[in-house]
Phi, psi and omega in degrees: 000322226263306163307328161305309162298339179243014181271311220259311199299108348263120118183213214296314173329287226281336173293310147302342183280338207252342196290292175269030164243006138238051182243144191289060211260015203243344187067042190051034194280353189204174189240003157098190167235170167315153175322298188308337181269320193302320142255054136285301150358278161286347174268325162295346169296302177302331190287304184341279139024281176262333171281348175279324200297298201305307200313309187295295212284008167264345171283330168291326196290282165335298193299327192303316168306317168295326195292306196290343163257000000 
């Protein structure tokens, strides 16, 4: 996993790969990992996330500045 996320790291792939190891795909067939990975996770999501957030607001920042010169 851990080669995988940083072989990937950041993007869109990689958001869905981390999306689908904590979704229920076994029909509860299995028990999953601990509370502790599951937001290591979710926090790695988040970072994703807020770096796609930062990325759109420098390209609005970027398009405007052009508009203005």
């Amino acid at each position: 996993i851990i080669k995988k996320i940083t072989a990937e790291w950041p993007s869109e792939p990689i958001k869905s790969y981390l999306q689908s190891l904590i979704a229920d795909n076994r029909e509860g067939e299995r028990t999953g990992f601990g509370q502790a990975v599951i937001d290591e996770i979710l926090t790695l999501i988040s970072v994703l996330e807020a770096r796609n957030d930062l990325w759109e607001i420098k390209d609005l920042i970027k398009e405007n500045a052009e508009q203005i010169v």
